[in-house]
C-alpha positions in Angstrom: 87.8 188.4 68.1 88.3 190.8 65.6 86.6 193.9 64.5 83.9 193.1 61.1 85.1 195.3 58.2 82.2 197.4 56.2 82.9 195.0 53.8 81.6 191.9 56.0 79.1 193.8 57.5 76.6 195.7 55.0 73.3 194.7 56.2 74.2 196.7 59.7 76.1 199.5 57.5 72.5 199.5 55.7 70.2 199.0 58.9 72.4 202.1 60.3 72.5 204.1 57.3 67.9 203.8 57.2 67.9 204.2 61.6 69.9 207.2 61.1 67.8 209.0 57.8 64.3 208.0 59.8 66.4 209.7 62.8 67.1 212.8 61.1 63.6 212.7 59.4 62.6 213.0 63.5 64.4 215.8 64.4 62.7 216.9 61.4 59.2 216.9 62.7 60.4 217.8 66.2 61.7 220.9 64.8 58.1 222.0 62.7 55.8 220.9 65.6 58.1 223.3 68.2 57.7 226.0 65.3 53.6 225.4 65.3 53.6 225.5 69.2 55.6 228.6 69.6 53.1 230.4 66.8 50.4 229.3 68.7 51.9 230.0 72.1 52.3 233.3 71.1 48.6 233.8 69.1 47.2 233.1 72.7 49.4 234.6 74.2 48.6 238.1 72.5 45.1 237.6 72.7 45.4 236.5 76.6 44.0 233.0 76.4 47.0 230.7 76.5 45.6 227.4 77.4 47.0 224.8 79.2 48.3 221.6 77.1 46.5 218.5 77.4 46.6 215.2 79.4 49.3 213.7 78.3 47.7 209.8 78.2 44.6 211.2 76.5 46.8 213.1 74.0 49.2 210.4 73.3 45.9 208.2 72.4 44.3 210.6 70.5 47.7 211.7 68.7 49.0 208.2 67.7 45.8 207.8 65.4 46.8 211.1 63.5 50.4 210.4 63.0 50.0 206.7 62.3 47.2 207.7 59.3 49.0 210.5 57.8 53.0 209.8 58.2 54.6 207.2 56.7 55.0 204.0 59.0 58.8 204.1 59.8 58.6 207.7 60.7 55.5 207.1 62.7 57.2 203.9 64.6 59.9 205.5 65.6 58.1 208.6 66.7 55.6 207.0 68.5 58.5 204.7 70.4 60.7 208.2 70.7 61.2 209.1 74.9 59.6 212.5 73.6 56.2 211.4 72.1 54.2 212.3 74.9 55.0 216.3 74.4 55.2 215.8 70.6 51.2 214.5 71.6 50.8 217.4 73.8 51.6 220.2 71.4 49.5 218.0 68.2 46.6 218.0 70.4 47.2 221.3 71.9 47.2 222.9 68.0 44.1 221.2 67.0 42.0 222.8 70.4 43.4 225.6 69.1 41.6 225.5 65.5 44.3 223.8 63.4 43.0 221.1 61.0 45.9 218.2 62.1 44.0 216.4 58.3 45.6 219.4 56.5 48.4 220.3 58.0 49.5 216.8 59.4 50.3 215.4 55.5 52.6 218.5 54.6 54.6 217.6 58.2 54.7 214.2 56.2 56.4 215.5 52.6 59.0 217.4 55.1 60.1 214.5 57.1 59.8 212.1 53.6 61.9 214.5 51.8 64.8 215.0 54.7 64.7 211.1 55.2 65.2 210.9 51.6 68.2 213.4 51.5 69.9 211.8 54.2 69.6 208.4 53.0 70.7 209.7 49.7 73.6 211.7 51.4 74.7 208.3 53.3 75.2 206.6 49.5 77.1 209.1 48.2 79.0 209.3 51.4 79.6 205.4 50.7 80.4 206.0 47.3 82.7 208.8 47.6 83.4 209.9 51.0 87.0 208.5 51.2 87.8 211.2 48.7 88.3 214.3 51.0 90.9 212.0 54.0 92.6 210.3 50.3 93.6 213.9 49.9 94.3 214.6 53.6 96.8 211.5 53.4 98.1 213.1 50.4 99.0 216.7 51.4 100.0 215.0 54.9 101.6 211.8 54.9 104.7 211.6 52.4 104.5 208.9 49.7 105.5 205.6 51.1 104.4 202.0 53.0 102.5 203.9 55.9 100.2 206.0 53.0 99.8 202.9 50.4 99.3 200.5 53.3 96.3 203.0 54.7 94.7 203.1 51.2 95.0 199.0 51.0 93.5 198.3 53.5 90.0 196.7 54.2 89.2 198.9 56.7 89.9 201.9 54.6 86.6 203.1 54.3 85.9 202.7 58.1 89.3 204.8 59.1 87.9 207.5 57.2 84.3 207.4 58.6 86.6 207.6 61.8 88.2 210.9 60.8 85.4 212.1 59.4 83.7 211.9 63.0 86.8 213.4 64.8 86.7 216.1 62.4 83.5 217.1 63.1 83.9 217.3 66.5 87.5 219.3 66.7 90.1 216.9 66.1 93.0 218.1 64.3 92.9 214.9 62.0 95.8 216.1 60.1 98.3 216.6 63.1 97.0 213.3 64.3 97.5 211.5 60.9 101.1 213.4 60.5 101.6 211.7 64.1 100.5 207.9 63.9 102.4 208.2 60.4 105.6 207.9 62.6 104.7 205.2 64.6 103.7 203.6 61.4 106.8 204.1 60.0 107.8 202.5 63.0 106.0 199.6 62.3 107.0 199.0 59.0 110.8 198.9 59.8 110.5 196.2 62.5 108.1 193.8 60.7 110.3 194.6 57.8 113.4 193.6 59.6 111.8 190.3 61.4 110.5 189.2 57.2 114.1 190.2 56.3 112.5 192.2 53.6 115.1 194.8 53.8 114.8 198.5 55.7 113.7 200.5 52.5 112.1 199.8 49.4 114.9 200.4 46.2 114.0 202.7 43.9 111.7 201.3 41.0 112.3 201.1 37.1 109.1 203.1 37.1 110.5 205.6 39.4 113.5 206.4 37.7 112.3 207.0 34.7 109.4 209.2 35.7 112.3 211.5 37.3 112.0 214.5 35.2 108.9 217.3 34.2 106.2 214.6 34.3 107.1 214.3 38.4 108.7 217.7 39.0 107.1 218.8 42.4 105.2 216.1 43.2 105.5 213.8 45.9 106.8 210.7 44.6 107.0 206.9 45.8 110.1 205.2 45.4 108.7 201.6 44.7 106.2 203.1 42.0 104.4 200.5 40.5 102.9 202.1 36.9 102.6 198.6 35.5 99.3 198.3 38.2 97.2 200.5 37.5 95.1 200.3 40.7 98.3 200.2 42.6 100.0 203.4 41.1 96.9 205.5 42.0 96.2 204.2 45.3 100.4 205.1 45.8 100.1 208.7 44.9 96.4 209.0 47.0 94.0 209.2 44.0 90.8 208.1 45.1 88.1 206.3 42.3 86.2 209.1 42.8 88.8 211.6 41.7 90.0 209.5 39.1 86.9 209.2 37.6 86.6 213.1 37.6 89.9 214.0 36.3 88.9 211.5 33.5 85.9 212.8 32.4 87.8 216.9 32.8 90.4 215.4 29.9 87.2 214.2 27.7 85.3 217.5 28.4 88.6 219.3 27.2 88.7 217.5 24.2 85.1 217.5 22.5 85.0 215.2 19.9 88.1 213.6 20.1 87.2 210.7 22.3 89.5 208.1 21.1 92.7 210.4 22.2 90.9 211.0 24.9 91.0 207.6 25.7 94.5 207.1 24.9 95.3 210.0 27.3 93.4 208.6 30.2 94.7 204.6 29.6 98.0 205.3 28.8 100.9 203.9 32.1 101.8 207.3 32.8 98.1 208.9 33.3 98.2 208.2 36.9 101.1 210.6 37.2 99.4 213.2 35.3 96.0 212.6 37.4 98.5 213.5 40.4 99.3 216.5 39.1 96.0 217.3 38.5 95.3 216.5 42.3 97.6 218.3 43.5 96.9 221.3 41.1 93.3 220.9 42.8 94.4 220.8 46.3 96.3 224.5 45.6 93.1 225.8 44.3 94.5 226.0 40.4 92.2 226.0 37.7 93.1 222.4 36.4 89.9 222.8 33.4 91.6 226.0 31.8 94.8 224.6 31.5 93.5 221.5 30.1 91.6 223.6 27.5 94.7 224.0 26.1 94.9 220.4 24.7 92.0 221.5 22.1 93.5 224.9 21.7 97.0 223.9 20.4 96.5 220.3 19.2 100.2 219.9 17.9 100.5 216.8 19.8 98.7 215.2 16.4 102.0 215.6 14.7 103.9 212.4 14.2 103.1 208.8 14.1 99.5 207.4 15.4 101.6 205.1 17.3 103.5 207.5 19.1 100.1 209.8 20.2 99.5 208.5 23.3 102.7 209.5 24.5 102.4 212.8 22.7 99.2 213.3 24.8 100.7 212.7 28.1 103.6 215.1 27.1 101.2 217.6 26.0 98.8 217.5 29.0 101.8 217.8 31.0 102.7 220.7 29.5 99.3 221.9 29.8 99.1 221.5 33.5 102.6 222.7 34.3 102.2 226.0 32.0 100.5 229.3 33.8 97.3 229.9 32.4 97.7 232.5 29.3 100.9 230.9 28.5 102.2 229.5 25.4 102.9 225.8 25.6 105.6 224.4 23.7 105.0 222.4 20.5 105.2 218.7 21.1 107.5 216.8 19.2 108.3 212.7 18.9 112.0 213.0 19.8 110.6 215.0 22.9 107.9 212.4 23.9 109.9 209.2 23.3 112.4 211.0 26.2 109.7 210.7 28.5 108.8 207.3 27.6 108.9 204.5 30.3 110.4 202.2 27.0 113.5 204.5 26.8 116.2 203.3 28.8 118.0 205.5 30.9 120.5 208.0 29.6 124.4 206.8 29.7 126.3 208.4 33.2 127.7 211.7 32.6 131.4 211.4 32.5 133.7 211.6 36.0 134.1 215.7 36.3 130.9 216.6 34.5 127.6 218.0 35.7 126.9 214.6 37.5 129.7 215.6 39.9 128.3 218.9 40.9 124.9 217.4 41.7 123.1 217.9 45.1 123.9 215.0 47.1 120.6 213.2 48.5 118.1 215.7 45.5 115.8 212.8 43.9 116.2 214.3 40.3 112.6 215.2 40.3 112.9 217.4 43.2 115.6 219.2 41.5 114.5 222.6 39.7 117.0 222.1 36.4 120.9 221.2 35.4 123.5 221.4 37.6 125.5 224.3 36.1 128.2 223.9 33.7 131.6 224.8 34.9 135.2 225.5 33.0 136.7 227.9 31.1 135.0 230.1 28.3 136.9 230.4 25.1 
């Protein structure tokens, strides 16, 4: 029998998600009654009159009454069901002997444990909601772009494979080297399902592919079967998460106040997820990605030319943008220049037999390469 994904199991993610805040919320209360008891440990203590705590059946009776009339009832089950209740009895009942009024003290316990439950339950949505981000980046600057990284990010069981590394994290792991090892055997895996299917060793290198060779993909980690045409796809092959989509969005919209239709065009146009990668990776080197996409505001020549040409003006110029240091001037952006970058273009004719094309690096995708091959021949 199979392991339930998240997805078929949300009532348990949520039961576990609530057990773990009211947890928390515990520890919580643990934490301020063993502050209370030192102070008043240490009170006696000073004065020489350190009393001895309390039966612990009498205490646990008299106890339960307080907690269950001033603590909300899930925190109040679970610590009246905790192992520990009897001490956390002990040291209630010892304060109160000792002059503390439990009726004032006992509902300000309350707002502390309300408010951590509350932060923790909160913390668990937003780590629902966005807590693939940080491993969607880990597979990024890890794994190269491929069937192993896309296959990772399709699956069901995404979500879950990155609660796992978030655990082993936390406790040591070196989830990187791990990821960078499994990628091989996944690798592995792929080549000898692929050769049982007859689906061929490799995938061959995509229309999209080819003609993003060039500045839009210079430097970034490129899959061969990229897939522009799917949105959803294209992202989840260069390991941009929804989350970080949805951020680099709204950065290109906060760089250009009150132009929200070109905005628009920017972020919906095929080639944004390649400029979103950028972006990412920009992020991931600690670049300022915001000031370089104030330049889009500050030098707004990508208006010039046709309407029907500016959304792949915008994707030129945000390129530019991104790719420029910071202080730099960008170059104006022109519609000859922009149509070049154009998925609608067809590629250029081959170079003729003794040209550039026959000096170039064997096996060098041509976005990998840093410019022209140099020319060679006689000056006049």
């Amino acid at each position: 029998m199979s392991m339930p994904t998240p997805e078929e199991r949300p009532g348990e993610a949520f039961t576990e998600a609530a057990a773990e805040a009211v947890q928390t919320s515990m520890m919580a209360f643990r934490l301020v009654m063993a502050i209370a008891d030192a102070v008043r440990r240490q009170q006696q203590k000073k004065a020489g009159k350190e009393d001895e705590l309390p039966d612990t059946k009498k205490a646990a009776a008299e106890a339960s009454e307080e907690v269950k009339k001033f603590l909300p009832d899930d925190i109040a089950t679970a610590l009246l069901e905790g192992a520990d209740w009897p001490q956390l009895a002990q040291q209630l009942m010892a304060l109160k002997a000792a002059g503390v009024d439990l009726e004032t003290m006992l509902p300000r316990v309350g707002e502390i444990t309300v408010d951590v439950r509350d932060q923790v339950a909160a913390n668990a949505e937003k780590i629902k909601r966005e807590g693939t981000e940080e491993w969607a980046k880990a597979l990024r600057e890890t794994l190269p772009a491929g069937p192993v990284r896309e296959a990772i990010l399709s699956s069901p069981a995404w979500p879950e494979m990155a609660r796992t590394m978030a655990t082993m994290d936390e406790r040591g792991v070196d989830v990187r080297a791990l990821l960078a090892a499994a990628h091989e055997e996944g690798v592995g895996v792929d080549q000898a399902v692929a050769k049982v299917l007859a689906a061929g060793e490799a995938p061959t290198t995509s229309r999209d592919a080819k003609l993003s060779y060039g500045p839009l993909t210079t430097g970034l980690d490129i899959p061969k079967d990229l897939d522009l045409g799917d949105r959803e796809r294209a992202l989840r092959q260069l390991s941009i998460a929804p989350s970080e989509n949805a951020k680099f969005t709204r950065m290109v919209r906060e760089a250009l106040p009150g132009a929200e239709r070109e905005a628009d065009l920017l972020v919906t146009s095929r080639q944004w997820p390649l400029v979103a990668a950028r972006m990412a990776d920009m992020e991931s080197k600690g670049q300022p990605v915001a000031e370089h996409l104030a330049r889009l505001s500050k030098d707004p020549s990508w208006q010039e030319g046709p309407q029907t040409q500016m959304g792949r003006r915008l994707i030129q110029a945000a390129n530019d943008a991104l790719r420029k240091p910071v202080g730099a001037a960008g170059p104006k952006v022109s519609t000859a220049a922009a149509r070049s970058t154009s998925p609608s273009v067809g590629p250029t004719k081959p170079a003729a037999k003794g040209t550039a094309a026959a000096t170039a690096t064997p096996g060098v995708a041509a976005h990998r390469e840093a410019g022209p091959a140099p020319k060679s021949g006689k000056t006049r």
